[in-house]
N, CA and C atoms as an extended XYZ file, in Angstrom:
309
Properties=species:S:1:pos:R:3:atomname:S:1:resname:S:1:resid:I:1 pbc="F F F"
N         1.117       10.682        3.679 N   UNK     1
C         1.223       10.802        2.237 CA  UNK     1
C         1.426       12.245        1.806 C   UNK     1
N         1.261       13.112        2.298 N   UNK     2
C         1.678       14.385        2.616 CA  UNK     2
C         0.849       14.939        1.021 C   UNK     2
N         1.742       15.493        0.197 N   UNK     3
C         1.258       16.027       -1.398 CA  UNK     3
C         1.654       15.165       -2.205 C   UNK     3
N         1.986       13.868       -1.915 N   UNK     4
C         2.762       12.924       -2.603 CA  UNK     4
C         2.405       12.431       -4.308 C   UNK     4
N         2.873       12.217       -4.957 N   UNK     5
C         1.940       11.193       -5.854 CA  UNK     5
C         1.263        9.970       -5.674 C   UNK     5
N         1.598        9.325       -4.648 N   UNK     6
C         0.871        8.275       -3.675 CA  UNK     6
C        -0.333        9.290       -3.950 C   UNK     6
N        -0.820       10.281       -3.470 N   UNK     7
C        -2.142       10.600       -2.781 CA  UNK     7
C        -3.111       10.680       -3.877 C   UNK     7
N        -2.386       10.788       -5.237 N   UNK     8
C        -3.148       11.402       -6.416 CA  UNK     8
C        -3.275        9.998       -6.921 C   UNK     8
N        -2.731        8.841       -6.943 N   UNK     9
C        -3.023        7.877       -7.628 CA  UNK     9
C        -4.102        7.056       -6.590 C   UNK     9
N        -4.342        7.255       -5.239 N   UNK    10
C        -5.108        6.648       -4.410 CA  UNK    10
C        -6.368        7.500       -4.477 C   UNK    10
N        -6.530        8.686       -5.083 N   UNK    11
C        -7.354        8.727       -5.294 CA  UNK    11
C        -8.166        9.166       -6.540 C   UNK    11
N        -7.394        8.673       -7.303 N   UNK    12
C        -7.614        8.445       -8.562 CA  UNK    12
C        -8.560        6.812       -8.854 C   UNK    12
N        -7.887        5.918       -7.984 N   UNK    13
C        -8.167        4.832       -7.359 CA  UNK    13
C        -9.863        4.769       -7.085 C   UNK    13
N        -9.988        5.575       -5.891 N   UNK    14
C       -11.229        5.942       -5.453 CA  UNK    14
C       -11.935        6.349       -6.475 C   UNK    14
N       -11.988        7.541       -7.204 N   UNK    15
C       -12.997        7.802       -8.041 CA  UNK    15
C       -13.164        6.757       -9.128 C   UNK    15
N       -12.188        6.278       -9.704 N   UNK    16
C       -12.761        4.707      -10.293 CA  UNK    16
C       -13.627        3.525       -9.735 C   UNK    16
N       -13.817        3.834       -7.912 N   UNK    17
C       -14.823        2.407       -7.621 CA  UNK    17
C       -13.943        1.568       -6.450 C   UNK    17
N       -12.807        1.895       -6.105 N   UNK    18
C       -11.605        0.719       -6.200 CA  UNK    18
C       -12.004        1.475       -4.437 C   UNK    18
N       -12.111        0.204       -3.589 N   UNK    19
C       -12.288        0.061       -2.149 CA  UNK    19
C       -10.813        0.397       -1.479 C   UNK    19
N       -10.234        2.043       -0.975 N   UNK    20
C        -8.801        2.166       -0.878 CA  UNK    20
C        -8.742        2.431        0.489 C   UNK    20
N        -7.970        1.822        1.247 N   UNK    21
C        -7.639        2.314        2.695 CA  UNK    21
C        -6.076        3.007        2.213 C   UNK    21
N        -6.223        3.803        2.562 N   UNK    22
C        -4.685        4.860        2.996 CA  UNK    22
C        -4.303        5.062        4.022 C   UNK    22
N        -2.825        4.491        4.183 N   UNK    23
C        -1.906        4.673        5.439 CA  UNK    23
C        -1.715        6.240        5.428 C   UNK    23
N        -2.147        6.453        7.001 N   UNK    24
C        -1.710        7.674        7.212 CA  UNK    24
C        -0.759        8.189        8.165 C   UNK    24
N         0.070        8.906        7.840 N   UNK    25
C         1.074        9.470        8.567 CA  UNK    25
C         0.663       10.341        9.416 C   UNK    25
N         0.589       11.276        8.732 N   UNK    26
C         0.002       12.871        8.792 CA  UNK    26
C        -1.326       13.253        8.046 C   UNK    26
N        -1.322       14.057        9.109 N   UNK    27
C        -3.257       14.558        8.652 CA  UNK    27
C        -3.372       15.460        7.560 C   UNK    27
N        -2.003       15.811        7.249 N   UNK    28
C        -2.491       16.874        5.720 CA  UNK    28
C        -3.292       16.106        4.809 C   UNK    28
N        -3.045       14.603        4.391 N   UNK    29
C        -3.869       13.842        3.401 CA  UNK    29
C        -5.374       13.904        3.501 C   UNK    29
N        -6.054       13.940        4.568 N   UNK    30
C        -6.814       13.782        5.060 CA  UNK    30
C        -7.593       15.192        4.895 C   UNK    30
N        -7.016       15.628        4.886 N   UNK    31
C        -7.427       17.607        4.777 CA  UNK    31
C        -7.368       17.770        3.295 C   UNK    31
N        -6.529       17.282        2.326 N   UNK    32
C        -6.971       17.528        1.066 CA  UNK    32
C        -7.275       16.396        0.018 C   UNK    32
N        -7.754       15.318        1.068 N   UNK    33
C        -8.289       14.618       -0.018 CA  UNK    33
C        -9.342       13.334        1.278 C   UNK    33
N       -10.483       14.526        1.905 N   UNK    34
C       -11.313       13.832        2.554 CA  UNK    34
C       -12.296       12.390        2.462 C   UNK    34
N       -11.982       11.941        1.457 N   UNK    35
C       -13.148       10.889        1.004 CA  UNK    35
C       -12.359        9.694        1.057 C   UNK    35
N       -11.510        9.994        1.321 N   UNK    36
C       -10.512        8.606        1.664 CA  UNK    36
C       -10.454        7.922        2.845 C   UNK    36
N       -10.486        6.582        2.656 N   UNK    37
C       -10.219        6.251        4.329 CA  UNK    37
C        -9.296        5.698        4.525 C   UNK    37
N        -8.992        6.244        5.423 N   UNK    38
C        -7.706        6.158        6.357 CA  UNK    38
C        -7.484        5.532        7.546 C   UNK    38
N        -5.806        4.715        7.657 N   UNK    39
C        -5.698        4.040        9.030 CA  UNK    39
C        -4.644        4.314        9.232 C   UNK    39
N        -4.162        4.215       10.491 N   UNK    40
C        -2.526        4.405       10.821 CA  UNK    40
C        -1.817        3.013       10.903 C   UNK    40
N        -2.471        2.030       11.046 N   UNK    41
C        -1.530        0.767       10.990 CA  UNK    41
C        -1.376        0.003        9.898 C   UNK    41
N         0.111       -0.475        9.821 N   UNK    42
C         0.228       -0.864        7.856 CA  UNK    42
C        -0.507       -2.119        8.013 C   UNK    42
N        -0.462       -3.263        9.160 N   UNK    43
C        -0.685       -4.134        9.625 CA  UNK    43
C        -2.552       -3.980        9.553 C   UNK    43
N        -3.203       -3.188        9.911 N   UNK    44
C        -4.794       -3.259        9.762 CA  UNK    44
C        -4.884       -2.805        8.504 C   UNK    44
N        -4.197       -2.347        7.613 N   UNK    45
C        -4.494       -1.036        6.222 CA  UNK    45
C        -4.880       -2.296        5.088 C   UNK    45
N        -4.081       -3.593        5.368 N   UNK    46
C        -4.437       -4.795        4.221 CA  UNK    46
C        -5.459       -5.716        4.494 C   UNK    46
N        -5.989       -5.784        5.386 N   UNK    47
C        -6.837       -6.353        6.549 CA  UNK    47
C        -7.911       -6.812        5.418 C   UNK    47
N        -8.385       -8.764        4.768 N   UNK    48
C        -9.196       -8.204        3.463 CA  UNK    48
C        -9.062       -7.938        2.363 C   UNK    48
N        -7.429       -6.999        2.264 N   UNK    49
C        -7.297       -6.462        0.720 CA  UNK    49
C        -7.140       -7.879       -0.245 C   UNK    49
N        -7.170       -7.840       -1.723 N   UNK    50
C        -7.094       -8.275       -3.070 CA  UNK    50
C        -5.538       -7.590       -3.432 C   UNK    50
N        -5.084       -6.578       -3.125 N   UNK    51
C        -4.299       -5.614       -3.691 CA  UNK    51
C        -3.672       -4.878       -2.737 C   UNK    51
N        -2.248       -4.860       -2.640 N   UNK    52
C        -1.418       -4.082       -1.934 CA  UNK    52
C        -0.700       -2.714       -2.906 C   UNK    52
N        -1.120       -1.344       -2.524 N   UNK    53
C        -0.560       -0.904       -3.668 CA  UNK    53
C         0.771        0.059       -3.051 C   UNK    53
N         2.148       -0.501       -3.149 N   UNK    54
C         3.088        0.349       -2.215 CA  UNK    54
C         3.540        1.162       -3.062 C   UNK    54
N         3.082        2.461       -2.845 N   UNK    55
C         4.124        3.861       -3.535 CA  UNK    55
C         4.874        4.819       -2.683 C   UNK    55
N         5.308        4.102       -2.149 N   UNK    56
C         6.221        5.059       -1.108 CA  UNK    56
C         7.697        3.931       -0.834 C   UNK    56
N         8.085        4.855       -0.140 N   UNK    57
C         9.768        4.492        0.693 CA  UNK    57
C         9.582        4.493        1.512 C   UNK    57
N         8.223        4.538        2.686 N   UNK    58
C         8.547        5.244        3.964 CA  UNK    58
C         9.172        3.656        4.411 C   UNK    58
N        10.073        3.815        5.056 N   UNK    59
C        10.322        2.949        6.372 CA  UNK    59
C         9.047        1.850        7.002 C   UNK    59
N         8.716        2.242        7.163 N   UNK    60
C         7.427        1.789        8.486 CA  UNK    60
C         6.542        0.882        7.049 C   UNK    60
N         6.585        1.257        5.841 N   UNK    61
C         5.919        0.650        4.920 CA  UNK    61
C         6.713       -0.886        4.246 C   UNK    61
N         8.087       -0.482        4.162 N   UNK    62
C         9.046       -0.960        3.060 CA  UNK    62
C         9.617       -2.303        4.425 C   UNK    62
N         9.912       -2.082        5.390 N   UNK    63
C        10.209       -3.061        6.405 CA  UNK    63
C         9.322       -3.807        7.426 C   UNK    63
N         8.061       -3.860        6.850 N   UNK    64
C         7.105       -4.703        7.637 CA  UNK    64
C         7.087       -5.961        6.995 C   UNK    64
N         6.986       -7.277        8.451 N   UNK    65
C         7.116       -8.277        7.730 CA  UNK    65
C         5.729       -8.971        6.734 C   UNK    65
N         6.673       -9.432        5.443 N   UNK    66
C         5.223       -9.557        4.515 CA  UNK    66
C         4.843      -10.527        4.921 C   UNK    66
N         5.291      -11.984        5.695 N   UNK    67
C         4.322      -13.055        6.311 CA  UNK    67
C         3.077      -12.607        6.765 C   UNK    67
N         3.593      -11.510        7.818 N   UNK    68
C         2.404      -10.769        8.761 CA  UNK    68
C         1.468      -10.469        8.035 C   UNK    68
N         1.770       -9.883        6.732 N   UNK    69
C         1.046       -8.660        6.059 CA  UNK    69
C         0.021      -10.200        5.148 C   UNK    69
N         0.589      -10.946        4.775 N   UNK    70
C        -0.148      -12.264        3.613 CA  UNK    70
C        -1.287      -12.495        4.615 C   UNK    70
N        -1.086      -12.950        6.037 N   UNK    71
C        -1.931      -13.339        7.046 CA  UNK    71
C        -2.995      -12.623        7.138 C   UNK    71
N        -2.969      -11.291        6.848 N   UNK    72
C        -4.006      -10.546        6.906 CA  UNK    72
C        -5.033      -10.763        5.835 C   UNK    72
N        -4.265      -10.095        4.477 N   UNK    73
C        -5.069      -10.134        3.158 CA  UNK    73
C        -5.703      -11.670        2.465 C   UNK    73
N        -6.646      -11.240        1.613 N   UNK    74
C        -7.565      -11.995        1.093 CA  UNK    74
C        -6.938      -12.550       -0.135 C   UNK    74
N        -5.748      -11.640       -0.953 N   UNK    75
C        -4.723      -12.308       -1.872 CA  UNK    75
C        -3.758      -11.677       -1.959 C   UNK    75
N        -2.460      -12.216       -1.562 N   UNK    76
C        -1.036      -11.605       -1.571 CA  UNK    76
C        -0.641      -11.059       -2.733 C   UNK    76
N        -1.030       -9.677       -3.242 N   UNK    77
C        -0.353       -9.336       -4.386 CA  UNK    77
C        -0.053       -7.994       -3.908 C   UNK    77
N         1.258       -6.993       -4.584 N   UNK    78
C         1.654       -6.039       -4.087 CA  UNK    78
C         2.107       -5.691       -5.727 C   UNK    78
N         1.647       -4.503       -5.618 N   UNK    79
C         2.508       -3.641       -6.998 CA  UNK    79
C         3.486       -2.606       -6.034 C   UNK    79
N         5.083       -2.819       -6.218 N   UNK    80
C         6.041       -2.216       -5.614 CA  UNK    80
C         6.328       -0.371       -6.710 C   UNK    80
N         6.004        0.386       -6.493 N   UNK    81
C         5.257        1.459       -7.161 CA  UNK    81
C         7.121        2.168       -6.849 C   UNK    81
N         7.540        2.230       -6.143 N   UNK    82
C         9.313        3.179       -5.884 CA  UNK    82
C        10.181        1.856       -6.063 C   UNK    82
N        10.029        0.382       -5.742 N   UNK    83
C        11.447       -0.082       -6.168 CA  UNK    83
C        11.610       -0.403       -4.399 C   UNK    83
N        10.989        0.063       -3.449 N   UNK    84
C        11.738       -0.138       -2.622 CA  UNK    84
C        11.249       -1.737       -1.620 C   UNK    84
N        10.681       -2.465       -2.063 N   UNK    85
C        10.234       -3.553       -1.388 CA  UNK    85
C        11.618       -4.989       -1.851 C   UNK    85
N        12.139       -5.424       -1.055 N   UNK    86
C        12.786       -6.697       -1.944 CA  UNK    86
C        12.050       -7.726       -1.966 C   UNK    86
N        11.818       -8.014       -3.386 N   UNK    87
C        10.963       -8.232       -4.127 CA  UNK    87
C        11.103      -10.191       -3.831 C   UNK    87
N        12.487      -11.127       -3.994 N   UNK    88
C        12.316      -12.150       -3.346 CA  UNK    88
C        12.003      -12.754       -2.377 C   UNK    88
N        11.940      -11.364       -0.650 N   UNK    89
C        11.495      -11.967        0.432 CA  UNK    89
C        10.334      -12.162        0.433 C   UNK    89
N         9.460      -10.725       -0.614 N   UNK    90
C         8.070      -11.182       -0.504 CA  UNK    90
C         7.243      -12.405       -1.476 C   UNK    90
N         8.085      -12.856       -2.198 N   UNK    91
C         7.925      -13.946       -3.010 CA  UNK    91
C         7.684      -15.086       -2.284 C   UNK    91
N         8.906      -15.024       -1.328 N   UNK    92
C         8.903      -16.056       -0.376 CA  UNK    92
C         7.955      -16.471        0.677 C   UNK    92
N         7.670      -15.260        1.046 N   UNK    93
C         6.442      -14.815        1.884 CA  UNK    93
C         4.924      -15.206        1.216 C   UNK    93
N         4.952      -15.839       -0.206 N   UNK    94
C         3.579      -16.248       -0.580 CA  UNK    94
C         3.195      -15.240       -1.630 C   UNK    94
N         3.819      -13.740       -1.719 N   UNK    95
C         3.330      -12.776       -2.345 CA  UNK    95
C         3.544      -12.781       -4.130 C   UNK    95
N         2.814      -12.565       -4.575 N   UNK    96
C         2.770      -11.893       -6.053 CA  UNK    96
C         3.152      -11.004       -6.309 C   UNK    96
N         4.751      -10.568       -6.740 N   UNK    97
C         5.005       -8.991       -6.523 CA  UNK    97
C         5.141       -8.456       -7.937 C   UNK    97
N         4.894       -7.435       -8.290 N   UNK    98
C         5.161       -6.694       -9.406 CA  UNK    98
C         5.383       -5.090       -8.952 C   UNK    98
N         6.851       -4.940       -9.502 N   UNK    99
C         7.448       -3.771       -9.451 CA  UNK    99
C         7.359       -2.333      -11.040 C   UNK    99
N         6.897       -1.276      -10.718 N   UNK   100
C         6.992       -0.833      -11.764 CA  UNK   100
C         8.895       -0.630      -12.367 C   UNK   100
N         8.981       -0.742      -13.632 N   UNK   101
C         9.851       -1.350      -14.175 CA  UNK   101
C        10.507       -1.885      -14.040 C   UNK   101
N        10.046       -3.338      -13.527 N   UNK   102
C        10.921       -4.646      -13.231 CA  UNK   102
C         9.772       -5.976      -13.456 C   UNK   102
N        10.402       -7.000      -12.991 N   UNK   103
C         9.636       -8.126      -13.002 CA  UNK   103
C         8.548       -8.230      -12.361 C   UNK   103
């Protein structure tokens, strides 16, 4: 998540109460914003969740399959935060998607 705005809204997240695992890439996140917890697999990061919150493009985030990802979590919902998720496969996939400015 590097200096991202991802990092500021996850932990913005956190200081409201809100239970946040953050995918981590790189350890800079981790160095300036310690109270977060962190995993490296997108696949364990929903493990449980209520709430998928994707604000990024990375690759490794935007092309994982969402079947996999529903199997994990406790309720398939994803707020698509960049636009970059297609938004009918994960529909299809069981998911609740909401994109910021879109459907």
């Amino acid at each position: 998540m590097r200096d991202s705005p991802a990092l500021a809204v996850t932990q913005k997240l956190h200081e409201l109460g809100v239970v946040v695992t953050a995918l981590q890439a790189l350890g800079n996140a981790r160095k300036t914003h310690p109270k977060l917890d962190y995993i490296g697999d997108s696949i364990a990061a929903v493990q449980d969740a209520d709430l998928l919150l994707h604000p990024t493009e990375w690759p490794q985030c935007s092309h994982v399959d969402p079947r996999r990802l529903a199997a994990r979590t406790a309720i398939p919902r994803v707020i698509d935060g960049r636009g970059a998720l297609n938004a009918e496969t994960w529909r299809e996939a069981g998911w609740t998607v909401r994109a910021l400015g879109g459907p």
